[in-house]
BAFITI-737269 format. One record per residue (C-alpha): residue number from 1; residue in one letter; x, y, z. Coordinates in steps of 0.1 Angstrom, whole numbers. Example, Ala and Ser with C-alpha at 12.3 -4.5 7.8 and 13.67 -1.06 7.14 Angstrom:
# BAFITI-737269
+-----+---------+-------+-------+-------+
! num ! residuo !     x !     y !     z !
+-----+---------+-------+-------+-------+
!   1 !       A !   123 !   -45 !    78 !
!   2 !       S !   137 !   -11 !    71 !
+-----+---------+-------+-------+-------+
//
This chain:
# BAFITI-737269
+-----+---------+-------+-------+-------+
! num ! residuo !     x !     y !     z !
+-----+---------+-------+-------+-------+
!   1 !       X !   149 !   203 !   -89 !
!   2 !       X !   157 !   213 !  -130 !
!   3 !       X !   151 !   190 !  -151 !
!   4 !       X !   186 !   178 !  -155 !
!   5 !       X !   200 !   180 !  -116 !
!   6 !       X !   168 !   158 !  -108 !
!   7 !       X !   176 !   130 !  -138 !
!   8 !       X !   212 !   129 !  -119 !
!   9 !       X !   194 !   124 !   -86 !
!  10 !       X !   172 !   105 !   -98 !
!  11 !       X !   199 !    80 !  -116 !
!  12 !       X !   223 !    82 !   -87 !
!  13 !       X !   197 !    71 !   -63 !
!  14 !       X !   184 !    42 !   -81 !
!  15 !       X !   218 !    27 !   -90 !
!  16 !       X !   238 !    37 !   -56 !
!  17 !       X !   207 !    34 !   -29 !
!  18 !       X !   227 !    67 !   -20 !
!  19 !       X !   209 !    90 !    10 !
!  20 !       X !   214 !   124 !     5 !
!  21 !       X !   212 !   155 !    27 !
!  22 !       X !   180 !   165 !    45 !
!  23 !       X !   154 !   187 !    30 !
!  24 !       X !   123 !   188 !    19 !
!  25 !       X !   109 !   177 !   -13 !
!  26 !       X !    71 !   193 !   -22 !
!  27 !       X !    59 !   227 !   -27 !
!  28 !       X !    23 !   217 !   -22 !
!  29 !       X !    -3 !   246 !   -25 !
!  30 !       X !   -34 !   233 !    -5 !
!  31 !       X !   -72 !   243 !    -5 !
!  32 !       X !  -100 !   239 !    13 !
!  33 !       X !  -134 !   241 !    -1 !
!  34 !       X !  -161 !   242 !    26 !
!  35 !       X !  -188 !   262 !     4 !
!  36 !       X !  -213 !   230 !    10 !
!  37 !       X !  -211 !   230 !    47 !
!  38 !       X !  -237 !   255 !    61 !
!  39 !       X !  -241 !   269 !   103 !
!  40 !       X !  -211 !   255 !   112 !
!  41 !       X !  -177 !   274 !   123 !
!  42 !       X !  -154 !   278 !    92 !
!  43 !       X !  -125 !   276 !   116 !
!  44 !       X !  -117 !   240 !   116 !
!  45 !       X !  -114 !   242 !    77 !
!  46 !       X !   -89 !   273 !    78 !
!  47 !       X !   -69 !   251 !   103 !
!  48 !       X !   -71 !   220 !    87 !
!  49 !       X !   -57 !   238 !    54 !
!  50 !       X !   -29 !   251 !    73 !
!  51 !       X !   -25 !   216 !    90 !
!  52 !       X !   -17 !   203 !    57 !
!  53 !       X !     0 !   223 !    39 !
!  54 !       X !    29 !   221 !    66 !
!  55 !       X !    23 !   187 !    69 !
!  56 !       X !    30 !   182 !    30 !
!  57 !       X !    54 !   212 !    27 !
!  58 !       X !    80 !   197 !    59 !
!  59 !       X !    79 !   164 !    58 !
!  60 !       X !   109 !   146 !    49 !
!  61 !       X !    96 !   124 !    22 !
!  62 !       X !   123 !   105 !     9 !
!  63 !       X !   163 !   104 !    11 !
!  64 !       X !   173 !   126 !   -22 !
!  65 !       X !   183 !   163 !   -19 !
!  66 !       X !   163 !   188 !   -33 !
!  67 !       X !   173 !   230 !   -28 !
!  68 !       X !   147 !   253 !   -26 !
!  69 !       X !   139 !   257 !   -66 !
!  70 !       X !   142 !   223 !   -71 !
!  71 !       X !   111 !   210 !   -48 !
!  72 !       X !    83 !   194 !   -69 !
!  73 !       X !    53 !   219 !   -75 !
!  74 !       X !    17 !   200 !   -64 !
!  75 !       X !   -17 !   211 !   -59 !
!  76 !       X !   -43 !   193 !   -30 !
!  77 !       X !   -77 !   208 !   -34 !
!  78 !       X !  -103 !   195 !   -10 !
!  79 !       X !  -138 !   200 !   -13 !
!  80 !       X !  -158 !   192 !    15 !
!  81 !       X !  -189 !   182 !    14 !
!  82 !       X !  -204 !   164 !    45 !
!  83 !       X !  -193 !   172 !    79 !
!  84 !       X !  -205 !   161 !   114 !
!  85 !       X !  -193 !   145 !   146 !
!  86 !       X !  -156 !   157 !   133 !
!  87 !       X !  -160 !   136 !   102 !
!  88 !       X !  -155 !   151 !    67 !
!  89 !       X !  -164 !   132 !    33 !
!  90 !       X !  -160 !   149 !     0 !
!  91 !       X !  -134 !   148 !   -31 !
!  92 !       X !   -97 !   159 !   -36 !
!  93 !       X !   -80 !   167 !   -70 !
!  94 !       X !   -44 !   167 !   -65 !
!  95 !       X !   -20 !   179 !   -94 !
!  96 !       X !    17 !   181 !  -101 !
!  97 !       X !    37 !   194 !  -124 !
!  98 !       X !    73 !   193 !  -136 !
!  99 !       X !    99 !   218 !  -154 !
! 100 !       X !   105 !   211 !  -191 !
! 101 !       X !   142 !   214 !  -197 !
! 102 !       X !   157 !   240 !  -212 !
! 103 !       X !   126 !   260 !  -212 !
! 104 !       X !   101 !   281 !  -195 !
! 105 !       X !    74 !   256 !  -194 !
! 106 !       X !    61 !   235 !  -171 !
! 107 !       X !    41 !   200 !  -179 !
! 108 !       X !    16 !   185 !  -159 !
! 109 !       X !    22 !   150 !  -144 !
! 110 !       X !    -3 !   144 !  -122 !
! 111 !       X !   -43 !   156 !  -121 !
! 112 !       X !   -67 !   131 !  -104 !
! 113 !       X !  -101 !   137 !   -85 !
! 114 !       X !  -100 !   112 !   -58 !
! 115 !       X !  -140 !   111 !   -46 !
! 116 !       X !  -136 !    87 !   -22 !
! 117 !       X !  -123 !   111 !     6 !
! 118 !       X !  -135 !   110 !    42 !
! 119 !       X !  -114 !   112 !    77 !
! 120 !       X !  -117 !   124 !   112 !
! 121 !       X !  -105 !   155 !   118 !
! 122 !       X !  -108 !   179 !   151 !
! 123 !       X !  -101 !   213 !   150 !
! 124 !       X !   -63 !   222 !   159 !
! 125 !       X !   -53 !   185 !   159 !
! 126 !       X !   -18 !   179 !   147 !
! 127 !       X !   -11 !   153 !   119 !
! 128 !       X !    20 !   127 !   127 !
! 129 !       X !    37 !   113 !   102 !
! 130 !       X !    45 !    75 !   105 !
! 131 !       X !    59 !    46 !    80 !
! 132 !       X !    50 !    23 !    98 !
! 133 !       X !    16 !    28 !   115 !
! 134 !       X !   -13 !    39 !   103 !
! 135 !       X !   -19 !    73 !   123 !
! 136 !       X !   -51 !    83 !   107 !
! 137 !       X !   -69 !    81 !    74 !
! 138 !       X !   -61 !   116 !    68 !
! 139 !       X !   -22 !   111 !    69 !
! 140 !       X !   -25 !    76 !    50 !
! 141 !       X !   -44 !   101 !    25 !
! 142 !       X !   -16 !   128 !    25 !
! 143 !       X !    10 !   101 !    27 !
! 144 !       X !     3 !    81 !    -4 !
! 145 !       X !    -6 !   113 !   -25 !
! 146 !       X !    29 !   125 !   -20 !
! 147 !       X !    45 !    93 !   -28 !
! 148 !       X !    23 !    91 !   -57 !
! 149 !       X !    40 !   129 !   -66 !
! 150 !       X !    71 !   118 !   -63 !
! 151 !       X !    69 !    82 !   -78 !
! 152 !       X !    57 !   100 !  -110 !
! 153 !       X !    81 !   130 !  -110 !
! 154 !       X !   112 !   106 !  -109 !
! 155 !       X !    94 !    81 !  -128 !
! 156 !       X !    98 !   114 !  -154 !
! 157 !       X !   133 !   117 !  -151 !
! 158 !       X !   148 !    82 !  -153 !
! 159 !       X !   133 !    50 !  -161 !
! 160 !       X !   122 !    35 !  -132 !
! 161 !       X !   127 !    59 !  -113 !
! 162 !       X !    98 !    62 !   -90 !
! 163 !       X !   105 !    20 !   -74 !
! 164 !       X !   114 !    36 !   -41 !
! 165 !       X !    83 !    53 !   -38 !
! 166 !       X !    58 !    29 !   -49 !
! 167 !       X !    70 !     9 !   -26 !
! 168 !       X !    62 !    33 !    -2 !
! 169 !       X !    26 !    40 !   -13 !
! 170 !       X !    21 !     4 !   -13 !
! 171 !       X !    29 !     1 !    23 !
! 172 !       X !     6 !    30 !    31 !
! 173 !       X !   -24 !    14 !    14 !
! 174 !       X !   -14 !   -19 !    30 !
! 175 !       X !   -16 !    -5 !    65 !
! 176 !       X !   -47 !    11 !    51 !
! 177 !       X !   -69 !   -20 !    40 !
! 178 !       X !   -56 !   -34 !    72 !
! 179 !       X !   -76 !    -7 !    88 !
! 180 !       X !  -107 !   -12 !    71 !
! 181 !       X !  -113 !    28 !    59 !
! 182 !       X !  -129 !    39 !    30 !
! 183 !       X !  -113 !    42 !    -6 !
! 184 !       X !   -83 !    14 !    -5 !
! 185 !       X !   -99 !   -19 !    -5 !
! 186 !       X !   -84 !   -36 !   -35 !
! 187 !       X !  -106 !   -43 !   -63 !
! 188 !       X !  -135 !   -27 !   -52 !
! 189 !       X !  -136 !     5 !   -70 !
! 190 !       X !  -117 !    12 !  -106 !
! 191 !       X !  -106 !    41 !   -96 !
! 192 !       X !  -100 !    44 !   -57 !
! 193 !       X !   -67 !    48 !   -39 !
! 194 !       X !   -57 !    11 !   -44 !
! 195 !       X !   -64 !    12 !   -82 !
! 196 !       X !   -42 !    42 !   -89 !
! 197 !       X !   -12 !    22 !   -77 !
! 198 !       X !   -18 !   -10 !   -95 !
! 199 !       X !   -18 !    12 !  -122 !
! 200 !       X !    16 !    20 !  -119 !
! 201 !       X !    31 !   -12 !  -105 !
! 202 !       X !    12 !   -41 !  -120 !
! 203 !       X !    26 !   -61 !  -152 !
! 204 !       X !    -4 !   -54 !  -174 !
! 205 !       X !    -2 !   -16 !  -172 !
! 206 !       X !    34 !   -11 !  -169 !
! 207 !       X !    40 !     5 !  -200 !
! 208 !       X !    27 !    37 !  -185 !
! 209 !       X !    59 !    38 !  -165 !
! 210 !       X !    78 !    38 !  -198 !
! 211 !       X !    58 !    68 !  -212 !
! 212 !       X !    62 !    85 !  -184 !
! 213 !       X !   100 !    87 !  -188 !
! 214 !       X !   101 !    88 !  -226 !
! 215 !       X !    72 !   117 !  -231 !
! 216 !       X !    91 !   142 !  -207 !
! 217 !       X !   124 !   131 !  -204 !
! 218 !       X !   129 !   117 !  -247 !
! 219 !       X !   101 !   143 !  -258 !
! 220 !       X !    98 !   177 !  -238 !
! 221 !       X !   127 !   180 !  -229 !
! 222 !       X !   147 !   173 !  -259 !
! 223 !       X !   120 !   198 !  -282 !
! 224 !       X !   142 !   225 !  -274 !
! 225 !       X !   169 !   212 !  -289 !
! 226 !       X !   148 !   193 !  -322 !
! 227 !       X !   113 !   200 !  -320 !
! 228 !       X !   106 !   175 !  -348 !
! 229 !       X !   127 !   145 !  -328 !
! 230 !       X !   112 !   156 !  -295 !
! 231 !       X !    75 !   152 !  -311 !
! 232 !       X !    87 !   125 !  -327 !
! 233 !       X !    93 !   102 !  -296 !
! 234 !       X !    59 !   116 !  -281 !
! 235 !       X !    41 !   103 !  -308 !
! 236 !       X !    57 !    67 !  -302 !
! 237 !       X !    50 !    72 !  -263 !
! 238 !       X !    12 !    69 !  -281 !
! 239 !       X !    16 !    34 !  -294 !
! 240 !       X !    26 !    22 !  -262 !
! 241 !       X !    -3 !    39 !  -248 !
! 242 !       X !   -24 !    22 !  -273 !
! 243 !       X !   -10 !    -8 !  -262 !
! 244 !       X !   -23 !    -2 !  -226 !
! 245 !       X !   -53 !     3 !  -237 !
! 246 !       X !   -56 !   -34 !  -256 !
! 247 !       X !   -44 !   -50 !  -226 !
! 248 !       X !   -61 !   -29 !  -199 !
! 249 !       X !   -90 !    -8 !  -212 !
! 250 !       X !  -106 !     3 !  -180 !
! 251 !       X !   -77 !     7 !  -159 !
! 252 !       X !   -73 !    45 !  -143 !
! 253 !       X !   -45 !    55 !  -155 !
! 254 !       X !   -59 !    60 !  -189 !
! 255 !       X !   -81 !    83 !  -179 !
! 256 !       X !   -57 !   101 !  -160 !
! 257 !       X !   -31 !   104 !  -186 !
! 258 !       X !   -62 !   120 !  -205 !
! 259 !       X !   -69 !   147 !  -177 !
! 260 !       X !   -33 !   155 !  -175 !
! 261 !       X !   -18 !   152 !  -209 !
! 262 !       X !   -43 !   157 !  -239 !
! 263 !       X !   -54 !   198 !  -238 !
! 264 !       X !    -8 !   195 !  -240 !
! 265 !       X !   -10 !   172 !  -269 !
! 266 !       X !   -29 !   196 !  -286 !
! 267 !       X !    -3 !   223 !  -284 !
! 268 !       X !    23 !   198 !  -295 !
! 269 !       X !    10 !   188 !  -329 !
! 270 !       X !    -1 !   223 !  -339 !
! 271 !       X !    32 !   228 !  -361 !
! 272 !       X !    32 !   193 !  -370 !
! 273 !       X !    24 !   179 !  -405 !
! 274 !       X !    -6 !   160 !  -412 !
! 275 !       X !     3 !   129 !  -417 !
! 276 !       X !    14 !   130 !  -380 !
! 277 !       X !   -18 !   146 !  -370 !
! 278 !       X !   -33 !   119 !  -385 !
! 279 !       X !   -16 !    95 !  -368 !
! 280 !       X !   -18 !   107 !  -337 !
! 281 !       X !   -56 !   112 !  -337 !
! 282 !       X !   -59 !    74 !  -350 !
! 283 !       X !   -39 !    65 !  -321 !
! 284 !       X !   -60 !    85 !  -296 !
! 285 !       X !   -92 !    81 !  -308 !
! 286 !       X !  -101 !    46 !  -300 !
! 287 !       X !   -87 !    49 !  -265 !
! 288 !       X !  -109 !    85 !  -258 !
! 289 !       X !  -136 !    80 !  -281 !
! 290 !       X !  -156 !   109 !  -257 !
! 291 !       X !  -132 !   133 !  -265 !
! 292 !       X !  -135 !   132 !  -300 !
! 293 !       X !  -140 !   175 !  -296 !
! 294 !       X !  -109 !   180 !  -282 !
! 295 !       X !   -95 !   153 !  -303 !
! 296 !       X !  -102 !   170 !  -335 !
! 297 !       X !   -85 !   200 !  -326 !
! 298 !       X !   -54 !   183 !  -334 !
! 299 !       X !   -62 !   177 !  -368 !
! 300 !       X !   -69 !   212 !  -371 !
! 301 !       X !   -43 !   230 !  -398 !
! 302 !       X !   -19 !   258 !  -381 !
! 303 !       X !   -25 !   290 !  -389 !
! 304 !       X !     2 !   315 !  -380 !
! 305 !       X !   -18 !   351 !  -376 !
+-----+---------+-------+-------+-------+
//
């Protein structure tokens, strides 16, 4: 959906609870990596791409209407690492990414490595998709990965945006740690399945909610119109993030606002001056102090060849 038609959507369906016509919402590109797994048939791993990619691509995710061009672009990369007795372990980095309004360029939202990934899995099996019973760790996987996509996308667009799908990520990972499988018991890994979505829905880290809509939708997209405003609200979307950071220093979604945003934020303040270099650094530093390389860069004076 353009940035604009999906901020109406977006709106609409949070104030009017409105259901809209039926089509399907990602454009997911998925991968298997099997490149660890030796004297085995790579069959099952071919099907098991296909599997779900269809799965992601037609399901019908939510209620809002979204045409062909408007479908949100993700990424599921699986790499396998252990398989036997139909069992696969291994990790999956899943990305999206969002149009920037009134432009060519497209932002990334999302880009986490989940390494907590293992399900059963036999060759030609279809996936089912359920709300309301937990089919298999695979489709709980899929499941709360795309409502994770599409919490943050609309999240993007309008504040807020994302409730209806948080609350349908929460319901997968309660059906989940009802089940006992690996990677969604609450609290016992910073940075499992569980984790990611208090990181989005808890009091303490709810700021990154507001960033979310005020970096793209206050920022990007208004940087056609006035760079210097656009950049200008970015950089205040920093001293919320800052405040995250006091409250909530280890949560995840620090470090995945670092995987997804920072090489961007670079780019940003390349024209800017350096007072707002400066500040900007000084308000990054203390939360990445690891990336102090890549932090530097945007202190580094623009040169125009």
């Amino acid at each position: 959906m353009g940035g604009k038609g999906r901020y109406i959507v977006a709106l609409v369906a949070v104030l009017a609870g409105m259901a809209f016509g039926r089509a399907q919402e990602l454009k997911c590109d998925v991968e298997i990596n099997s490149q660890q797994i030796q004297n085995t048939s790579k069959e099952v791993f071919t099907t098991l791409q296909q599997a779900i990619a269809d799965y992601m691509n037609t399901t019908k995710w939510t209620d809002a209407q979204f045409s062909a061009n408007e479908k949100i672009e993700c990424r599921m990369y699986f790499t396998i690492k252990t398989y036997a007795d139909n069992v696969m372990s291994g990790d999956l980095q899943v990305q999206s990414s969002r149009p920037v309004y009134n432009s060519s360029y497209t932002t990334t939202v999302l880009n986490f490595k989940d390494t907590k990934i293992e399900f059963t899995y036999q060759e030609n099996e279809p996936l089912v998709y359920s709300e309301t019973t937990m089919e298999s760790n695979l489709t709980a996987i899929l499941n709360f990965y795309a409502f994770m996509i599409i919490g943050l996308d609309f999240d993007t667009f309008s504040p807020k945006g994302g409730d209806p799908y948080y609350e349908k990520a929460a319901n997968v990972v309660r059906l989940a740690q009802s089940a006992g499988e690996s990677g969604w018991k609450a609290f016992e890994d910073t940075k499992n399945r569980s984790a990611v979505l208090s990181a989005f829905t808890e009091g303490n880290t709810a700021g990154m909610r507001e960033i979310l809509y005020d970096y793209h939708r206050r920022g990007l997209d208004e940087m056609a119109l006035s760079m210097d405003k656009g950049r200008a609200v970015v950089t205040k979307t920093m001293e919320t993030l800052k405040k995250v950071h006091e409250i909530a220093p280890m949560s995840v979604c620090l470090s995945m606002w670092k995987d997804a945003k920072l090489d961007e934020m670079v780019n940003i303040y390349s024209k800017a001056g350096m007072p707002e270099k400066v500040k900007v650094y000084d308000l990054l530093y203390p939360i990445y102090p690891t990336e102090q390389t890549r932090l530097m860069k945007i202190k580094e004076e623009y040169k125009d060849f």
